[in-house]
C-alpha positions in Angstrom: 0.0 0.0 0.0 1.3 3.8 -0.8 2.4 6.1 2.1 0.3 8.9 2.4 3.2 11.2 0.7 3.5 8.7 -2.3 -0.5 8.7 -2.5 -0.1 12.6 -2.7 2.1 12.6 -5.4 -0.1 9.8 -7.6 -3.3 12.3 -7.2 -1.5 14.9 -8.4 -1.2 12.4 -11.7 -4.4 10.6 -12.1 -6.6 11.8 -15.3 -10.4 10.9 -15.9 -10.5 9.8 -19.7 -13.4 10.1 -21.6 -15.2 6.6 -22.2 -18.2 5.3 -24.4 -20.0 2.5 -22.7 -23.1 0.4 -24.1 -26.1 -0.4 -21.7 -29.1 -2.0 -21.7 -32.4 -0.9 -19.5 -32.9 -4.0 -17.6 -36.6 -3.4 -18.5 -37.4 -7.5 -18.0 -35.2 -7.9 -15.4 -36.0 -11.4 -13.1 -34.3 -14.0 -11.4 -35.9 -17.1 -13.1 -33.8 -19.4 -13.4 -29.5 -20.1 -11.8 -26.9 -20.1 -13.5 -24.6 -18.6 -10.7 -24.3 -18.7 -7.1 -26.2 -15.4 -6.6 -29.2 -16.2 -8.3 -32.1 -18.0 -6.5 -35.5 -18.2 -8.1 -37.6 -18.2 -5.3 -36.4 -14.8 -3.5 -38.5 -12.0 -5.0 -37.0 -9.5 -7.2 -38.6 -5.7 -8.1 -38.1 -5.5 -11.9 -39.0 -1.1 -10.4 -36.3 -0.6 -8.1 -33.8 -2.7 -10.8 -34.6 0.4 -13.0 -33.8 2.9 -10.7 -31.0 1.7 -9.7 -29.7 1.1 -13.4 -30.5 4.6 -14.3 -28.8 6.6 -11.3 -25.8 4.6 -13.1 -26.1 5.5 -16.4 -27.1 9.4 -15.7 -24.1 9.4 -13.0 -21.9 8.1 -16.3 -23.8 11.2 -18.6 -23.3 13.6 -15.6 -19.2 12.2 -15.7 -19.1 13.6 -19.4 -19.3 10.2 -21.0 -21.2 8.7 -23.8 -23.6 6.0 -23.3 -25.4 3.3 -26.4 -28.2 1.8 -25.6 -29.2 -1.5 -26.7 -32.9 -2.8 -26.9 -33.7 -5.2 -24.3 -35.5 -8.9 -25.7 -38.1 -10.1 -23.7 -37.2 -13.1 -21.7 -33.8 -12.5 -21.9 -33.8 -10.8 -18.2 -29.5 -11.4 -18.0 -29.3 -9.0 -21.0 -28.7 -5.7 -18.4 -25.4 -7.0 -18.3 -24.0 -6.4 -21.4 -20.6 -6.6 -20.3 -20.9 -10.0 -21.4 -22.2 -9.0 -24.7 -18.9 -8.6 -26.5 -15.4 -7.7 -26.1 -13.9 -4.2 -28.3 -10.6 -2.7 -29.7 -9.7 -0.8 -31.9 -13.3 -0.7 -33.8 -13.8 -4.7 -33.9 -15.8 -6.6 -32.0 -15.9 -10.4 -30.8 -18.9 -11.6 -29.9 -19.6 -13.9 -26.9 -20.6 -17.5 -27.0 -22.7 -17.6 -24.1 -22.0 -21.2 -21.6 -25.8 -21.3 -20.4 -28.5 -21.9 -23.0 -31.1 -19.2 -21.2 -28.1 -16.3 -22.2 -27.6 -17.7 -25.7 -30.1 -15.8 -27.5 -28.8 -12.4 -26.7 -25.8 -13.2 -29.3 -27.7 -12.4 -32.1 -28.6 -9.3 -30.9 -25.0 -8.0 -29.7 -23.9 -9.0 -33.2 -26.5 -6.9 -35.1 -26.2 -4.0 -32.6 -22.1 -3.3 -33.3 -23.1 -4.6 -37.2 -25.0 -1.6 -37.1 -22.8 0.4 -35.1 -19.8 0.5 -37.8 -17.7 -2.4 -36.1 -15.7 -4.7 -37.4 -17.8 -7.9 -36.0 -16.3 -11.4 -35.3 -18.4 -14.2 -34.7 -16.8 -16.8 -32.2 -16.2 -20.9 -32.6 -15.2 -20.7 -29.2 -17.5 -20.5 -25.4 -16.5 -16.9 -24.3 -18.8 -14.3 -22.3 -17.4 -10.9 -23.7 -16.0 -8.2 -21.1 -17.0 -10.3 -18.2 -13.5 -12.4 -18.6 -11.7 -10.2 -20.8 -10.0 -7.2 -19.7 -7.7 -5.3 -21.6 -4.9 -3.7 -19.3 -2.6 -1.5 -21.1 -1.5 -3.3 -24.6 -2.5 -7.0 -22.6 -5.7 -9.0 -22.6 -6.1 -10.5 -19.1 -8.5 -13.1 -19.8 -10.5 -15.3 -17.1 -11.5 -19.0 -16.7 -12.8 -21.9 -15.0 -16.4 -21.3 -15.0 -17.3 -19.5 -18.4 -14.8 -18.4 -20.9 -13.5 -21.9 -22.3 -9.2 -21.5 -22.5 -9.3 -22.2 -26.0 -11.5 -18.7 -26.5 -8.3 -17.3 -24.9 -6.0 -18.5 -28.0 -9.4 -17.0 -30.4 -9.4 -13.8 -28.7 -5.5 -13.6 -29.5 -6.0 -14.6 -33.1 -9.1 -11.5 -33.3 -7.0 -8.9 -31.5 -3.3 -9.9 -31.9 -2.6 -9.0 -28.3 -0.6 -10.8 -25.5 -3.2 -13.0 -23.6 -2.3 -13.7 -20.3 -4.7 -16.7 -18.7 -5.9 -16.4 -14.9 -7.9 -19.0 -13.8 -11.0 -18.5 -10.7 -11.7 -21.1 -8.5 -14.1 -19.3 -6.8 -18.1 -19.8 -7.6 -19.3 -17.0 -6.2 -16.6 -14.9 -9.1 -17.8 -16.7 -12.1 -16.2 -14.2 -14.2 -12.9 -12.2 -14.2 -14.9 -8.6 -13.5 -15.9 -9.5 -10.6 -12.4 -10.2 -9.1 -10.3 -7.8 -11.0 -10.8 -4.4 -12.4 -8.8 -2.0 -14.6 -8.5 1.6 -12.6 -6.4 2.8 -15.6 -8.1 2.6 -18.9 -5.9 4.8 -20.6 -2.1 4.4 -20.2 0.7 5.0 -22.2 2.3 2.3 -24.4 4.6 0.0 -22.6 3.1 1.6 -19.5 1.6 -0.8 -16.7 -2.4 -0.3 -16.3 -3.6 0.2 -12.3 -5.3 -2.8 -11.2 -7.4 -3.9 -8.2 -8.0 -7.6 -7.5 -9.0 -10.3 -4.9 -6.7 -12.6 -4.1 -8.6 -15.3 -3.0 -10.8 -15.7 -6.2 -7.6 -16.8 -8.2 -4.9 -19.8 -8.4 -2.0 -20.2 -7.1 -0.5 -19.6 -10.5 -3.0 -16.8 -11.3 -1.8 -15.2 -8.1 1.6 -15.7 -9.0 1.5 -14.2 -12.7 -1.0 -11.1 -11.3 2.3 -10.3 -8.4 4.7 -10.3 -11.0 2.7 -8.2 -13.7 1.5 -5.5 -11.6 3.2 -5.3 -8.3 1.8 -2.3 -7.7 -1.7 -3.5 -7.4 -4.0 -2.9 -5.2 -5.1 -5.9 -3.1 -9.0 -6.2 -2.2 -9.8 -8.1 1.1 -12.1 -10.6 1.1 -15.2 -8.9 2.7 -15.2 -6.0 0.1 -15.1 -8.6 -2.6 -17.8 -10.5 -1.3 -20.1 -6.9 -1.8 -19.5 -7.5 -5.9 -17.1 -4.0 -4.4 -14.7 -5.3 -7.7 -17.1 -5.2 -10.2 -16.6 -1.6 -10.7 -15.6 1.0 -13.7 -13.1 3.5 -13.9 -12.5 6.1 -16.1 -8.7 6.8 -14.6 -9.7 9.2 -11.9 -13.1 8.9 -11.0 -14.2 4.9 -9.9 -17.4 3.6 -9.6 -18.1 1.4 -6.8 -20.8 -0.6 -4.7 -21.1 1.3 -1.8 -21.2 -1.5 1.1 -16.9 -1.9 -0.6 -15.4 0.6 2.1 -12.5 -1.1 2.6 -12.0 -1.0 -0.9 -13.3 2.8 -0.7 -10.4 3.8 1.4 -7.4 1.6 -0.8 -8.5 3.9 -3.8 -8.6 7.4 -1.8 -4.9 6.7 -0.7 -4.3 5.7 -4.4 -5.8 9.1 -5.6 -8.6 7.4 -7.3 -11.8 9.2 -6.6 -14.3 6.7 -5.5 -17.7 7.0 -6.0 -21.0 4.9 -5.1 -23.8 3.2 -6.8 -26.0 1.1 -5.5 -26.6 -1.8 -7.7 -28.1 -4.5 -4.9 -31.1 -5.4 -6.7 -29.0 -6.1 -9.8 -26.9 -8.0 -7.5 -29.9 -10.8 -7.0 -28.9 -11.3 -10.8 -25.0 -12.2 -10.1 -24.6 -8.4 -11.9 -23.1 -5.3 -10.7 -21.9 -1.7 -12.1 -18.8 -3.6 -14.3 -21.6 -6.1 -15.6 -23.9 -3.7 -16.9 -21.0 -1.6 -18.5 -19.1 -2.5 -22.0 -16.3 -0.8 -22.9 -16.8 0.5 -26.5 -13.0 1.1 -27.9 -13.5 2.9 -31.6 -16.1 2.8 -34.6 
């Protein structure tokens, strides 16, 4: 962890970038059917207060100066608020996901046409992969996530589409199905051959995984177990300004000695889906 005069220094440093982000109104939102650990069909969900919560996030994002898509939610697809999962962008193209669960698989179609439409470069998948919830891109390197979704062979695909370095983490936790919600970028913008900020619990990875995140980023910082558990790394950043759940204070504190500037959204009825602020947030990098 910095010292206070080191933290002083980096806030002097950190920039908020502009981003462009696509969201979807989770205007069927339900929890019907599991296909995670969060999910359980017979607790009640408020499709209402999913809304509300969704849109204090996307006008917190227009008040922030950046631009937000929309995409049209399909009726009885109720997962489809999270449209992190819905694709993964550089540079313009975009590679679809391959959903693993059969009730998500019908929202493909759909992500496809919308960045058709959109003027990117679209590239349908052979491989299982679930978009932006296990790929990250950190500087000029995909980190890309495993063990309950993504299959490893989409890892060597997403290499092939992108022509980046891939480096493979593997979660061994349930409850962090995907890599977003055990890592995060806090630096979406960095300079090349410049190392990305990143935030991550320990405890959702490997041994290995732990291993090649120490090396890689040194510097990180490390989320305790409790403000993990919230969803608290399931968060967006735009370099300075980082959104986060808002029962994460541990995490809170980490990013306010970092310079970060932390800021809360409650997303707990979302939550009931296995979704938070990351989830319902993709990246759009050009077109």
């Amino acid at each position: 962890m910095s010292t206070p005069e080191t933290a002083t220094i980096t806030a002097s440093t950190r920039t908020a970038h502009h981003r462009r982000y696509l969201m979807c109104r989770p205007d069927h939102f339900t929890v019907d059917y599991r296909i995670n650990p969060w999910m359980d069909p017979a607790a009640p969900t408020d499709t209402a207060k999913a809304i509300a919560q969704w849109q204090k996030l996307y006008d917190l994002y227009r008040e922030l100066g950046h631009d937000v898509e929309l995409i049209e939610p399909l009726p009885g697809y109720p997962d489809m608020v999270y449209t992190a999962n819905g694709g993964f962008t550089i540079d313009g193209r975009a590679y679809i996901p391959e959903f693993y669960y059969e009730q998500r698989r019908g929202e493909s179609p759909a992500f496809a046409e919308w960045f058709r439409s959109h003027g990117f470069d679209t590239v349908l998948p052979t491989e299982v992969n679930e978009g932006e919830g296990d790929f990250l891109l950190a500087g000029d390197v995909i980190l890309a996530g495993t063990g309950f979704r993504s299959a490893g062979d989409s890892h060597r695909e997403v290499h092939e589409v992108f022509g980046r370095e891939v480096v493979t983490l593997t979660l061994v936790d349930p409850r962090f199905y995907h890599l977003d919600t055990a890592l995060t970028i806090l630096d979406p913008v960095v300079a090349p051959g410049e190392r990305a900020g990143i935030a991550y619990l320990p405890n959702a990875f490997d041994e290995a995984s732990r291993k090649i995140l120490a090396e890689r980023f040194p510097d990180a910082i490390l989320v305790a177990d409790e403000d993990g558990a919230v969803f608290g790394l399931n968060s967006a950043s735009d370099g300075y300004n980082v959104i986060i759940p808002p029962r994460a204070t541990g995490f809170e504190k980490q990013l306010r000695e970092r310079g970060y500037n932390p800021i809360m959204v409650d997303l707990s009825e979302l939550l009931l889906g296995g979704g938070g602020i990351k989830c319902c947030t993709l990246e759009l990098r050009g077109a």
